[in-house]
C-alpha positions as CSV (number, residue, x, y, z in Angstrom):
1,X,30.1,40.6,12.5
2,X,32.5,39.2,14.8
3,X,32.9,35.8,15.9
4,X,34.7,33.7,18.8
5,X,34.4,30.2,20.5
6,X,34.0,29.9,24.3
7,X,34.5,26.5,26.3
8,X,31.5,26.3,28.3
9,X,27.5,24.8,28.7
10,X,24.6,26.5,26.5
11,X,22.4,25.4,29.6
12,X,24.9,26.6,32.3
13,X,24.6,29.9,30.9
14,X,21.2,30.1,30.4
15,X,20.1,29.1,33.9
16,X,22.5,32.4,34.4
17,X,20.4,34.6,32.8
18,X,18.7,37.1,34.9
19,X,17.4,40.8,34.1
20,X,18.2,39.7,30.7
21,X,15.5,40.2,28.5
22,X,13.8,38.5,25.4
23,X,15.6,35.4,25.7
24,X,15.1,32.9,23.0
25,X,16.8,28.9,22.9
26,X,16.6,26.5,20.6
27,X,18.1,23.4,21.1
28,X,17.3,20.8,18.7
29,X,18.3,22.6,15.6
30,X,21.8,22.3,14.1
31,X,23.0,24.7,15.0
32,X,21.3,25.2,18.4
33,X,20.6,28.8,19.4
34,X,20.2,31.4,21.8
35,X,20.3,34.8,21.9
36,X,18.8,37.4,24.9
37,X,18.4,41.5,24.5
38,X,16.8,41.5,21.2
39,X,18.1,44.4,18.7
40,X,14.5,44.6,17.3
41,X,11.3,42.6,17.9
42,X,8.3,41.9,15.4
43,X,4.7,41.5,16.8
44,X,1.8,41.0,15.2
45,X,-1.8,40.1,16.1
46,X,-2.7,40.3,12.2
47,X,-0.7,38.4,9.3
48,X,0.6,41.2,7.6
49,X,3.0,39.8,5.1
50,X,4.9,43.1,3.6
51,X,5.7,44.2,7.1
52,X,7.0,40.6,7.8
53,X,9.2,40.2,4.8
54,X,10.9,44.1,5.7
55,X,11.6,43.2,9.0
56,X,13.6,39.7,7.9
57,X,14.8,41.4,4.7
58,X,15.9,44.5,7.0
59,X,17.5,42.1,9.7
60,X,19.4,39.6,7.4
61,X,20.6,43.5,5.7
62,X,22.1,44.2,9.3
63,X,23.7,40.7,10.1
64,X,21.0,40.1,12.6
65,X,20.0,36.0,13.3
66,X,15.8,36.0,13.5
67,X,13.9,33.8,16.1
68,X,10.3,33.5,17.0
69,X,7.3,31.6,15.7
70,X,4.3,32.1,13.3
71,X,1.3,30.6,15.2
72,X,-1.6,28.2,13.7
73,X,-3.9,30.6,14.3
74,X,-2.4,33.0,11.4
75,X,-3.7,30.7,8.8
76,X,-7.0,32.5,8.8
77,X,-5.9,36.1,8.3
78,X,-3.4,34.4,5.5
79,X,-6.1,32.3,3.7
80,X,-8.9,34.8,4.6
81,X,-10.5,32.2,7.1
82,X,-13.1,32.9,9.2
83,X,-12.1,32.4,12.9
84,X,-14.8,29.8,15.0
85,X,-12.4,28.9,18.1
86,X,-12.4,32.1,20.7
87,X,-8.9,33.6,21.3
88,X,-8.6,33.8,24.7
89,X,-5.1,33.9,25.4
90,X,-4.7,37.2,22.9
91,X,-1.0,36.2,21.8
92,X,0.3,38.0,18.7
93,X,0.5,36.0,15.6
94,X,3.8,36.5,14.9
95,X,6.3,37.8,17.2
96,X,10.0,37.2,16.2
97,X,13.4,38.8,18.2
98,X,15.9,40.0,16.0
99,X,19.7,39.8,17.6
100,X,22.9,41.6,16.8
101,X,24.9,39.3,19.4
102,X,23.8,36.0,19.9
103,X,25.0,32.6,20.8
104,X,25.5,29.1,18.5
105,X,25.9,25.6,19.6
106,X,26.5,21.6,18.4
107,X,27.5,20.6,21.4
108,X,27.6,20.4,25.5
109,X,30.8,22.0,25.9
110,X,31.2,24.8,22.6
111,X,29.9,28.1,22.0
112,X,30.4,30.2,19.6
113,X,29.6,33.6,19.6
114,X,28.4,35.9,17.1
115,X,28.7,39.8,18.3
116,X,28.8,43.6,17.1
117,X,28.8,44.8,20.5
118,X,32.9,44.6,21.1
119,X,32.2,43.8,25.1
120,X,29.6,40.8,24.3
121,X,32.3,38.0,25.4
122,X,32.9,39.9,28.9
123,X,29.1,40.1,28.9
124,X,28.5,36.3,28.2
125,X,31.5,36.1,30.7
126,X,29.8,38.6,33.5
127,X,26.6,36.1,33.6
128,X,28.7,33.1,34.0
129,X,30.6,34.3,37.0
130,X,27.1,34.7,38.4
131,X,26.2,32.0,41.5
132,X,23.6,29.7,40.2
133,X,20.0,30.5,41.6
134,X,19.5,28.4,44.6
135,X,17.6,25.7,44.8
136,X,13.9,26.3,46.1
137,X,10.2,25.0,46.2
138,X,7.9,26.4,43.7
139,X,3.3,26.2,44.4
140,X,1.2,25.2,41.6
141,X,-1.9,24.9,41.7
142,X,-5.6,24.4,40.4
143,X,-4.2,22.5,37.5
144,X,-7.4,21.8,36.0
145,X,-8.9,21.8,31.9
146,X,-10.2,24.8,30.4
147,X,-13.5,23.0,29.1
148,X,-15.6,21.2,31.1
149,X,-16.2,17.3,31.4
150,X,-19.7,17.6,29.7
151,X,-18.0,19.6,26.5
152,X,-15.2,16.9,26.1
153,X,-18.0,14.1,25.8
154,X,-20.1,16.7,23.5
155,X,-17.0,17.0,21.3
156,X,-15.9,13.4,21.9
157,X,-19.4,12.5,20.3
158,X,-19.8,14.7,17.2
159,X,-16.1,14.2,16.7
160,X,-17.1,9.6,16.4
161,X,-20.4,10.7,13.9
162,X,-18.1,12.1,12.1
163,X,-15.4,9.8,11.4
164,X,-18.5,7.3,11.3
165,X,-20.5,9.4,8.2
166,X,-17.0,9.7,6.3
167,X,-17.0,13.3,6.4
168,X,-13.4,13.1,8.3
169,X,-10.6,10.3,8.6
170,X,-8.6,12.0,11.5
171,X,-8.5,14.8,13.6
172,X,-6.1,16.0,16.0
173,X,-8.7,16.8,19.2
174,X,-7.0,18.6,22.3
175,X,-8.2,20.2,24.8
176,X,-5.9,23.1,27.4
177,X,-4.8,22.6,30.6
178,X,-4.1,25.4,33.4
179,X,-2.5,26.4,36.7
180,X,-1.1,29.0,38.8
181,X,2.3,28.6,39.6
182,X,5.1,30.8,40.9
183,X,7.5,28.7,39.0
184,X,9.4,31.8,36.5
185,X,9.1,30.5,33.3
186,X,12.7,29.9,32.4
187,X,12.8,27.7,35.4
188,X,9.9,25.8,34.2
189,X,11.4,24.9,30.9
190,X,13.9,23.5,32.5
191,X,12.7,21.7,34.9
192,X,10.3,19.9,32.2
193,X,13.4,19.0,30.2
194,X,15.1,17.6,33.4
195,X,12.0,15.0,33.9
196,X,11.4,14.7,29.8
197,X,14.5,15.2,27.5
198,X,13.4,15.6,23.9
199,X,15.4,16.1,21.0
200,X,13.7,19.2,19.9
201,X,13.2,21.6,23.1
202,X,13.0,25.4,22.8
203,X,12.0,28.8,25.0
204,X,10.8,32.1,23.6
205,X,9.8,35.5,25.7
206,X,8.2,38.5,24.6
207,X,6.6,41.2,26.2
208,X,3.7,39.4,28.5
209,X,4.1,36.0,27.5
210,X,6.8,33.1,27.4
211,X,6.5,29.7,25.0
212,X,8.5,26.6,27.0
213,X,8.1,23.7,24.2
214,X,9.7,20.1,24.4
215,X,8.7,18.6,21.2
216,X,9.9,15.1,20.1
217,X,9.4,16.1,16.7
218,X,10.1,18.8,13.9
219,X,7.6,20.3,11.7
220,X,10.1,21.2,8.6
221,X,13.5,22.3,8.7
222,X,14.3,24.1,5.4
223,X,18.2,24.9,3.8
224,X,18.5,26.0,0.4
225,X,16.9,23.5,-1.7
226,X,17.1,20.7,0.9
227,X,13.9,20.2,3.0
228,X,14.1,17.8,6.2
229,X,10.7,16.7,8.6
230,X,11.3,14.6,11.6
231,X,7.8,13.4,12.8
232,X,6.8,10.9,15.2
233,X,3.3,9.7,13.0
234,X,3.8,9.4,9.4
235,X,6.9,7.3,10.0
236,X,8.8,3.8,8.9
237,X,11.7,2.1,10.6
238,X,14.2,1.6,7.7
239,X,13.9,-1.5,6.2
240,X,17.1,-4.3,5.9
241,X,17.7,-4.1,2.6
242,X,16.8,-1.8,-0.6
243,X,13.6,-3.4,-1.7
244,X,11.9,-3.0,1.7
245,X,12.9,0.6,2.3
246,X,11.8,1.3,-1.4
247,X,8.4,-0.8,-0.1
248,X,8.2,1.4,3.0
249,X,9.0,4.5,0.8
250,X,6.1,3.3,-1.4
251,X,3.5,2.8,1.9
252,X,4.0,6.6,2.8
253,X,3.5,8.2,0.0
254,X,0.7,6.4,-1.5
255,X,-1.5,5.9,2.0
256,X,-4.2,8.8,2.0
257,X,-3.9,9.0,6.2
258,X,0.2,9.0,6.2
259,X,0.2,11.0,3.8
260,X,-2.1,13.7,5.6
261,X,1.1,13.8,8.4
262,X,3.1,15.3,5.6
């Protein structure tokens, strides 16, 4: 695996990016990330774990960096759940790129690349001598929700008996939102961050489908034995001295509905 640092901006290059395919970036992470032309790609409507593991095991073998997402929704094929919500968007459960030349960055102004392909910098070069796209209006419309007014109150209801029986202390109710747009997706994502800079944004492609998120928050971040969260609920400012972030500490981790953030 080869390596070497170029002076330009992750975003500058990938607003570039054009019959490149399988793009992935990830911003908020440290390093951030972003690869395009996926060596390999892992797709999976079922969970199926030995499969997963080979095809990480097989990638970190070949010096390859992994991207992609394991969804919600594969929590009941990996806990033998049955299924009540109706999947109608038909998106694998796991899909993941695997790159042999990819892109890393901690700041605005420094790449560094990671390559097998000998001609990758020229590449990364080629798409920055590019013109940028120019500017244009985009049409979206029928931005409406997927369920109806009547099923939000229906919900909305048994969602308050609940809470008011005991049976639940919180719930995390949301509801879709749709449009048609001739906005391409890359586009999209950033436009979004433009108007609402988060610290944890990221875009993913596959075959049929893009993900454009801008998260405030992350889930878990995991190296070796250190493990980080960065939530927005299940929080406490730091407190002035000691005793009161030992106090805070003490809040968390022995309140039943913090705790349930963790």
């Amino acid at each position: 695996m080869l390596s070497k640092t170029l002076k330009l901006n992750i975003f500058e290059l990938f607003r570039r990016l054009g019959p490149e395919h399988g793009a992935c970036l990830i911003a908020g992470a440290r390093p951030g990330v972003l690869g395009f032309n996926p060596a390999e790609t892992f797709s999976s409507a079922a969970l199926d774990l030995k499969a997963l593991r080979a095809f990480v095991e097989r990638s970190a073998r070949r010096q390859r960096i992994v991207t992609g997402y394991i969804s919600y929704d594969a929590a009941y094929p990996l806990h033998g759940l049955q299924r009540r919500a109706t999947d109608d968007l038909h998106l694998p459960n796991v899909c993941l790129h695997a790159y042999d030349n990819y892109c890393t960055f901690t700041g605005d102004r420094a790449l560094r690349l990671h390559f097998k392909a000998p001609d990758f910098p020229d590449i990364v070069r080629r798409i920055m001598a590019r013109p940028l796209p120019l500017p244009r209006a985009y049409r979206s419309t029928n931005f409406h929700p997927v369920i109806s007014a009547a099923q939000y109150a229906r919900a909305y209801g048994a969602i308050r008996d609940y809470l008011y029986e005991g049976d639940i202390y919180q719930i995390n109710f949301s509801h879709r939102l749709e449009a048609a747009t001739d906005m391409p997706a890359r586009e999209l994502f950033l436009r979004a961050l433009q108007y609402n800079p988060v610290d944890f944004p990221s875009y993913f492609e596959a075959a049929g489908f893009e993900i454009a998120s801008l998260s405030p928050e992350r889930f878990v971040k995991t190296d070796a034995r250190r493990i980080e969260t960065c939530p927005i609920k299940g929080t406490r400012p730091r407190g002035r001295t000691p005793a009161s972030d030992e106090r805070y500490c003490r809040e968390l981790l022995e309140n039943e509905k913090e705790t349930a953030e963790l």
